[in-house]
FIKOLMAR-301081 format. One record per atom (N, C-alpha, C, O): residue number from 1; residue in one letter; atom name; x, y, z. Coordinates in nm, 2 decimals, always signed. Example, Ala and Ser with C-alpha at 12.3 -4.5 7.8 and 13.67 -1.06 7.14 Angstrom:
2
    nr   rest   atom       c1       c2       c3
     1      A      N    +1.32    -0.57    +0.78
     1      A     CA    +1.23    -0.45    +0.78
     1      A      C    +1.32    -0.33    +0.78
     1      A      O    +1.42    -0.33    +0.85
     2      S      N    +1.28    -0.22    +0.71
     2      S     CA    +1.37    -0.11    +0.71
     2      S      C    +1.29    +0.00    +0.79
     2      S      O    +1.34    +0.11    +0.80
This chain:
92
    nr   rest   atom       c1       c2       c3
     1      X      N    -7.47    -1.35    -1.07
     1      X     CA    -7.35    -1.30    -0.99
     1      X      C    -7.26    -1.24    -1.09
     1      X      O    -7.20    -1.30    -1.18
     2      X      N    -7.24    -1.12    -1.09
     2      X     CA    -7.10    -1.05    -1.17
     2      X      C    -7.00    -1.08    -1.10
     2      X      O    -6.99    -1.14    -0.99
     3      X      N    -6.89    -1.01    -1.23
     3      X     CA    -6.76    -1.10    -1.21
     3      X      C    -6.71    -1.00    -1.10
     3      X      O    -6.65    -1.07    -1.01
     4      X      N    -6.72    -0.92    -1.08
     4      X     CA    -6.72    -0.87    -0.99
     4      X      C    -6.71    -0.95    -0.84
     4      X      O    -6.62    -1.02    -0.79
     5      X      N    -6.85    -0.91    -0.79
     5      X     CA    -6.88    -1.04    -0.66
     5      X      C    -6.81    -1.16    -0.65
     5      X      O    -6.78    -1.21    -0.54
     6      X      N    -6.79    -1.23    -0.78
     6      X     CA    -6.70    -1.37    -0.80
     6      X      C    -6.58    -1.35    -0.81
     6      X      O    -6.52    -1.45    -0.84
     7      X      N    -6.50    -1.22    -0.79
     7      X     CA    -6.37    -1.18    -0.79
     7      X      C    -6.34    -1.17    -0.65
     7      X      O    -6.23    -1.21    -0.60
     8      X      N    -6.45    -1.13    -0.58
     8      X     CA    -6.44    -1.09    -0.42
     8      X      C    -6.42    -1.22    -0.37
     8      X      O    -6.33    -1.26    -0.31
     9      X      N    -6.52    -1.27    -0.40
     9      X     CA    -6.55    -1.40    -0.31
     9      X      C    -6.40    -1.49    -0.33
     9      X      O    -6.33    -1.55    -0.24
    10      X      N    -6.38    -1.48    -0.47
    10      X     CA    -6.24    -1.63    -0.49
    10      X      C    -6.11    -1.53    -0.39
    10      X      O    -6.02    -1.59    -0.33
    11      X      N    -6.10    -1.38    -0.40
    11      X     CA    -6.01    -1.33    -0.35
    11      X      C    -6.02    -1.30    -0.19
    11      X      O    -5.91    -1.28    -0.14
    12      X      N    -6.13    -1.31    -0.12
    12      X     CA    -6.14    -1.37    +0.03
    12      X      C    -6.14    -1.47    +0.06
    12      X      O    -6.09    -1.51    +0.17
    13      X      N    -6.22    -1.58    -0.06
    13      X     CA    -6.13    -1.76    +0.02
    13      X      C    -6.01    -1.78    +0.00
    13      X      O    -5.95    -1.88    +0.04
    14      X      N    -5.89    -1.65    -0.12
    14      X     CA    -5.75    -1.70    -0.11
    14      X      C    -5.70    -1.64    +0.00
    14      X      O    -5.60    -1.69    +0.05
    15      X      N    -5.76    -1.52    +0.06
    15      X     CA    -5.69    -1.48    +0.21
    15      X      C    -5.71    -1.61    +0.33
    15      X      O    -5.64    -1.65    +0.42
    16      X      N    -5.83    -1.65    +0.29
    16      X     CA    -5.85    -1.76    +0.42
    16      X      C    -5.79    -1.85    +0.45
    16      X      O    -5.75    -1.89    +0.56
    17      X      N    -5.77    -1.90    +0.34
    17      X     CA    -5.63    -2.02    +0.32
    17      X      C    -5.50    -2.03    +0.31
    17      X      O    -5.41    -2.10    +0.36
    18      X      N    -5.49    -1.88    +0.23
    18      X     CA    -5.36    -1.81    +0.29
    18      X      C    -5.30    -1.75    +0.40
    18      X      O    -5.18    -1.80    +0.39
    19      X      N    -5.31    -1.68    +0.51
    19      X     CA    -5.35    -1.62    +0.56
    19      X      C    -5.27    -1.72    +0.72
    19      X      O    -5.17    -1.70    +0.79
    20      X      N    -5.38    -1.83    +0.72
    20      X     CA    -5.28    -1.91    +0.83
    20      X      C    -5.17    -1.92    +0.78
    20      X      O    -5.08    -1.89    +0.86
    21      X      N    -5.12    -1.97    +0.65
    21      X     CA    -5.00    -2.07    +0.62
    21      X      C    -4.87    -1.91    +0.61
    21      X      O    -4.75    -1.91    +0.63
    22      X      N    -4.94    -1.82    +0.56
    22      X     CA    -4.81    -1.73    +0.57
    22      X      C    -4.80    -1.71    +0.73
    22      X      O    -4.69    -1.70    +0.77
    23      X      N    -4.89    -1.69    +0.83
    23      X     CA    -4.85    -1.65    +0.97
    23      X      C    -4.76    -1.78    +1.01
    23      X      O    -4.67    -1.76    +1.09
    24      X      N    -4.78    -1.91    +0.97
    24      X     CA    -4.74    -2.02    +1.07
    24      X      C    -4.56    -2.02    +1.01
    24      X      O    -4.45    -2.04    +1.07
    25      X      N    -4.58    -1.99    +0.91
    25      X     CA    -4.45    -1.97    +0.80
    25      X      C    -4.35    -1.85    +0.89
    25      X      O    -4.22    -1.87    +0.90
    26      X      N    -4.41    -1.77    +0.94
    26      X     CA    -4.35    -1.62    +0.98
    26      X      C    -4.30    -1.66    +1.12
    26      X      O    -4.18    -1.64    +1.17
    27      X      N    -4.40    -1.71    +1.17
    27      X     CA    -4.37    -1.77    +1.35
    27      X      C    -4.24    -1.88    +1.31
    27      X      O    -4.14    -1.88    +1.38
    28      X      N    -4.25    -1.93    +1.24
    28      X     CA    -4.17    -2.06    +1.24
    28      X      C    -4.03    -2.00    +1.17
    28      X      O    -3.94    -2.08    +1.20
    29      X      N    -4.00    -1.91    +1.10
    29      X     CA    -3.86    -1.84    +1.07
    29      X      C    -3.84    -1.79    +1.21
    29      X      O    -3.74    -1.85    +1.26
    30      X      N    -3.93    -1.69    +1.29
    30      X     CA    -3.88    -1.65    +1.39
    30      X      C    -3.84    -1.70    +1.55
    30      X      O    -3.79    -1.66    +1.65
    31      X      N    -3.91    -1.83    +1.49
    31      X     CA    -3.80    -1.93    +1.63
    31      X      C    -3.71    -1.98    +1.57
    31      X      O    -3.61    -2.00    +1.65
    32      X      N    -3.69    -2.01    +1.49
    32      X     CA    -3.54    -2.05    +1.43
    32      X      C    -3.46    -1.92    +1.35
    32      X      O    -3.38    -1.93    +1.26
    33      X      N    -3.49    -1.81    +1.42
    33      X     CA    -3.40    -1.72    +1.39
    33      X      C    -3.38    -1.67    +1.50
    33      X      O    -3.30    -1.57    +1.51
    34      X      N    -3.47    -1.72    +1.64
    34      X     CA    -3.42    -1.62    +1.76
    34      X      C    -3.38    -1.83    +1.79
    34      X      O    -3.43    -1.86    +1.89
    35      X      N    -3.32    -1.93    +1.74
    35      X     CA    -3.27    -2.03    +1.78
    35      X      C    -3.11    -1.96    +1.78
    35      X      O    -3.03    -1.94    +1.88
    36      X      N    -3.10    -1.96    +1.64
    36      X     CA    -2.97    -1.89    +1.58
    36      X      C    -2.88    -1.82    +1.67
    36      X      O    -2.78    -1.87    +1.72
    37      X      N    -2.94    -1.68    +1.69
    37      X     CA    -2.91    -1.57    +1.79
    37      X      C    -2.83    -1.65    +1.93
    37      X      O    -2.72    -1.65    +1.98
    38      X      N    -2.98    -1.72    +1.96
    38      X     CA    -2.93    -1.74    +2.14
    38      X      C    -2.79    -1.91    +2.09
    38      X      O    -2.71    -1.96    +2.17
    39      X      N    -2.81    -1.94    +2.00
    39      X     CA    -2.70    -2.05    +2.01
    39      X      C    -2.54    -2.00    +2.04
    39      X      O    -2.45    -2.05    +2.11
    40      X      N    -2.54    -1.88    +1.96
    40      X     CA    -2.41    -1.81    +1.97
    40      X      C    -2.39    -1.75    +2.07
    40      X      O    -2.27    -1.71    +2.09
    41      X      N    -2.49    -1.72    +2.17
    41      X     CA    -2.46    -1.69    +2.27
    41      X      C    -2.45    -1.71    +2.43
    41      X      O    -2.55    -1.76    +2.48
    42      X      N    -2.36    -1.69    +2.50
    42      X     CA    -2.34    -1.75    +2.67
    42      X      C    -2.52    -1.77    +2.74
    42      X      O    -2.61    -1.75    +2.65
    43      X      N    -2.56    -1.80    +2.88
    43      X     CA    -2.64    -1.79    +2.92
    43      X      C    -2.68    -1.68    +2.99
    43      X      O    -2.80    -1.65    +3.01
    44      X      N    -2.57    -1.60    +3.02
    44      X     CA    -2.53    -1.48    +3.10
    44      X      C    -2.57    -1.37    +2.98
    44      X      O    -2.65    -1.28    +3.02
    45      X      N    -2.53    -1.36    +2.86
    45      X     CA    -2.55    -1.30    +2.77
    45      X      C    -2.73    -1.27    +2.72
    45      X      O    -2.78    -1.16    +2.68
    46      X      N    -2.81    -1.40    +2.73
    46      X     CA    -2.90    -1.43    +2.72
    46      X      C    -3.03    -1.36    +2.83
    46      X      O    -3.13    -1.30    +2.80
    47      X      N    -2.98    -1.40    +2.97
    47      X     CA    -3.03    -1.30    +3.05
    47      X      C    -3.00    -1.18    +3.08
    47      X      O    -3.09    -1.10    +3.10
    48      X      N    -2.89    -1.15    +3.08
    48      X     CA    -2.84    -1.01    +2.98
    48      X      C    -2.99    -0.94    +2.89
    48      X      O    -3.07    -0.85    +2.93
    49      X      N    -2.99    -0.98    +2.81
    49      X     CA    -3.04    -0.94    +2.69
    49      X      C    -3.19    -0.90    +2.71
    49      X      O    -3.25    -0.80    +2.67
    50      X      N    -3.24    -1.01    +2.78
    50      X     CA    -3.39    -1.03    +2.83
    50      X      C    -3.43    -0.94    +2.94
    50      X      O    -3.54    -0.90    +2.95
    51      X      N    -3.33    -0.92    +3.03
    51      X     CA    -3.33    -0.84    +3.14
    51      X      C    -3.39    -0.69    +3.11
    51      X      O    -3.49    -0.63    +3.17
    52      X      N    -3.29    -0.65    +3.00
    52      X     CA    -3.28    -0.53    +2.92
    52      X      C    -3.42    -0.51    +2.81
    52      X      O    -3.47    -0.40    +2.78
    53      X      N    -3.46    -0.63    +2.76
    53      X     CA    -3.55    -0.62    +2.68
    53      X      C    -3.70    -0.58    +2.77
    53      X      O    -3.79    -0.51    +2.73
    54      X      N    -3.68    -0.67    +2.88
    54      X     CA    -3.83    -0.62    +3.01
    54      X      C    -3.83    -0.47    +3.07
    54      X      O    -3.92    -0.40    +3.09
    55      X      N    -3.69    -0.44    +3.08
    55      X     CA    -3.66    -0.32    +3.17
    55      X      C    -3.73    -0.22    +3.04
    55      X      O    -3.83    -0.15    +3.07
    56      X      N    -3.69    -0.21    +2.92
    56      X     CA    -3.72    -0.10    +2.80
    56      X      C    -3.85    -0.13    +2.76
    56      X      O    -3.89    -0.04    +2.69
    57      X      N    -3.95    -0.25    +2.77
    57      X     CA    -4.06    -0.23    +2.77
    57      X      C    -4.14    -0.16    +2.92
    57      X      O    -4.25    -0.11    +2.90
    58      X      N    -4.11    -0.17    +3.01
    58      X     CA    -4.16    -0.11    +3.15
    58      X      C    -4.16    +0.03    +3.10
    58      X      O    -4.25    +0.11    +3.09
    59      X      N    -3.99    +0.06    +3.06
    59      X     CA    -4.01    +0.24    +3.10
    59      X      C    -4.05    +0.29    +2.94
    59      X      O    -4.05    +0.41    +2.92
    60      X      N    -4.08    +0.20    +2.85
    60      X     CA    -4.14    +0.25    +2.74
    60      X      C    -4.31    +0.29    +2.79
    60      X      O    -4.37    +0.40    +2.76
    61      X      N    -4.36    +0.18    +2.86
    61      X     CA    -4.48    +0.20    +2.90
    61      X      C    -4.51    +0.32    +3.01
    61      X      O    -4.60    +0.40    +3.02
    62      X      N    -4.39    +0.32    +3.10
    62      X     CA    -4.39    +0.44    +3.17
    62      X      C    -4.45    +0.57    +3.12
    62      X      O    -4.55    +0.64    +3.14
    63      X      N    -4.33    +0.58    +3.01
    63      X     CA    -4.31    +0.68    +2.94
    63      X      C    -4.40    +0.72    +2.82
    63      X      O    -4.42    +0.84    +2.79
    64      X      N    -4.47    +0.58    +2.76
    64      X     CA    -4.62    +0.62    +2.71
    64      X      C    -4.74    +0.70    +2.78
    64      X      O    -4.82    +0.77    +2.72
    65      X      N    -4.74    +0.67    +2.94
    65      X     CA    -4.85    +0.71    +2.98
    65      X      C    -4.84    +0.84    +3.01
    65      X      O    -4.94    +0.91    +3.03
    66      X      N    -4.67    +0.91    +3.04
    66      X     CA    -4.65    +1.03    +3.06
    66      X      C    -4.64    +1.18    +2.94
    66      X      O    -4.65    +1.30    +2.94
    67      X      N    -4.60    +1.09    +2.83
    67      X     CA    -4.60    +1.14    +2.66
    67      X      C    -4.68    +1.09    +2.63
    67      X      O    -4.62    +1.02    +2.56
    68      X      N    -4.80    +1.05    +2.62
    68      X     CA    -4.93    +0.98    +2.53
    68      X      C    -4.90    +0.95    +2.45
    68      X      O    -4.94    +0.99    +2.34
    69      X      N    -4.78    +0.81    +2.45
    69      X     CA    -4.72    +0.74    +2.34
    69      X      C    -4.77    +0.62    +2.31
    69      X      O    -4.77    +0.53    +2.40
    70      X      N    -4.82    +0.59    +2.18
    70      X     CA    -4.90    +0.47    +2.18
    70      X      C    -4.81    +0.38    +2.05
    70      X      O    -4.73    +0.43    +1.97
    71      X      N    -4.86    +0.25    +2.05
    71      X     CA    -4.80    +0.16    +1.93
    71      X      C    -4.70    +0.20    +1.88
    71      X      O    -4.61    +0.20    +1.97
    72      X      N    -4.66    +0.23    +1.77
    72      X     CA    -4.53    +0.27    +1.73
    72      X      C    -4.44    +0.33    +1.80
    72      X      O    -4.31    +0.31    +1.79
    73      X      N    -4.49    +0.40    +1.87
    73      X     CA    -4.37    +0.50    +1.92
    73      X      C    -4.34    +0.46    +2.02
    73      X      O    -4.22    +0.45    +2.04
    74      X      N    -4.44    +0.39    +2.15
    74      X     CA    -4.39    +0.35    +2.23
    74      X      C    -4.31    +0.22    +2.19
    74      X      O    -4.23    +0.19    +2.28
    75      X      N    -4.30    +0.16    +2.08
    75      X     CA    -4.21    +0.03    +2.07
    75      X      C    -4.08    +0.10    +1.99
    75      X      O    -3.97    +0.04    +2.03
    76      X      N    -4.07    +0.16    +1.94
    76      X     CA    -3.95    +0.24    +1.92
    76      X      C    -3.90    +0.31    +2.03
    76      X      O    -3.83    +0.40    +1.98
    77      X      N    -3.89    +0.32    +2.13
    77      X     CA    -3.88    +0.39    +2.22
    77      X      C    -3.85    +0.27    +2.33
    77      X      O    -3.79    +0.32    +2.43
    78      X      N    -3.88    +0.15    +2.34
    78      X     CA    -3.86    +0.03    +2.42
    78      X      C    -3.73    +0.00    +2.34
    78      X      O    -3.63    -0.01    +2.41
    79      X      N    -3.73    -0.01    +2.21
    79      X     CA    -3.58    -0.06    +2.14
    79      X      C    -3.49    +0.06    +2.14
    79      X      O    -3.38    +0.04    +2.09
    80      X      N    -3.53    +0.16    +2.19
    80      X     CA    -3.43    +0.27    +2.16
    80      X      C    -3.38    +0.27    +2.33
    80      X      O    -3.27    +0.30    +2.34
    81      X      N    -3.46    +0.23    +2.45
    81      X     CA    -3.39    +0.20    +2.53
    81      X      C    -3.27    +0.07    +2.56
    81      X      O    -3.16    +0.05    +2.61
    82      X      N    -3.36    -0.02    +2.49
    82      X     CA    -3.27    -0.16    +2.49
    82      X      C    -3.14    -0.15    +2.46
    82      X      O    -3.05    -0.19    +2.53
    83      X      N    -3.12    -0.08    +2.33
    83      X     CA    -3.02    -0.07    +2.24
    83      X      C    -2.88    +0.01    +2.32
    83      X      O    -2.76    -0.01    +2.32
    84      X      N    -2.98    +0.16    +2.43
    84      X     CA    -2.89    +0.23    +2.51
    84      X      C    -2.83    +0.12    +2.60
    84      X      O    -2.71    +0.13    +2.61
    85      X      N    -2.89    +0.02    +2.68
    85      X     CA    -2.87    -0.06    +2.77
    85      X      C    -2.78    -0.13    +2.74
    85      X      O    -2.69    -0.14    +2.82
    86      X      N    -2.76    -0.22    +2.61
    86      X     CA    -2.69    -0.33    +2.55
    86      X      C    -2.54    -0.25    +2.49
    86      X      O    -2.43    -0.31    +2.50
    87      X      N    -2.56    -0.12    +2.44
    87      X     CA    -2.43    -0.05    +2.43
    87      X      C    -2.37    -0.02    +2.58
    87      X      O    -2.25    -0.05    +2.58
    88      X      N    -2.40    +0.01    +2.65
    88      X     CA    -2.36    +0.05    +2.80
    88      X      C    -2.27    -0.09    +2.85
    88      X      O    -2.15    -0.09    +2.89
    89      X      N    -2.36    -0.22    +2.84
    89      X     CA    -2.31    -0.34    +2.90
    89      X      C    -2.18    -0.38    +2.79
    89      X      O    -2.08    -0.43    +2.84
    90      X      N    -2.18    -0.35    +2.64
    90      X     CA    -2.10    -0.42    +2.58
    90      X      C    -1.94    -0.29    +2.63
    90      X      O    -1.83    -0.34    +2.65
    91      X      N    -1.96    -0.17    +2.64
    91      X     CA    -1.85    -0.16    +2.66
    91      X      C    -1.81    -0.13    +2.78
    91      X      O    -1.74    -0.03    +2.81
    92      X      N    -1.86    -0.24    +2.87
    92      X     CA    -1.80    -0.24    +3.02
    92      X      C    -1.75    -0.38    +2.99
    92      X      O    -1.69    -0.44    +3.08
């Protein structure tokens, strides 16, 4: 075996092992950082937010199938609606 092939091999069993523990690491910041978020906020605020968040994925998808917008753009385009929605409500 060259060092080579034995470079591959030790450097795909450290993805394997790795690999869970940074995903479960990643998941686990982001419920205790969307914990954070919704603590400071009302319930009304909360559905608020979620309302807006479903509504700008629908017309992002709309709007993919009418623009042939896929992955990226369609999700930039879901938050570029949200963002219109949540400015609208904050200054009413």
């Amino acid at each position: 075996m060259e060092l080579r092939d034995f470079l591959s091999l030790f450097a795909e069993a450290l993805l394997i092992i790795a690999l869970p523990i940074i995903i479960a690491a990643a998941i686990q910041h982001l419920r205790l950082a969307s914990q954070r978020l919704r603590a400071g906020m009302s319930e009304e605020d909360q559905q608020a937010i979620e309302w807006a968040i479903r509504t700008a994925v629908r017309a992002a998808e709309q709007l993919g199938l009418l623009d042939q917008l896929a992955g990226p753009e369609k999700r930039k385009r879901a938050i570029e609606i949200a963002q219109a929605f949540c400015r609208i409500a904050a200054s009413n």
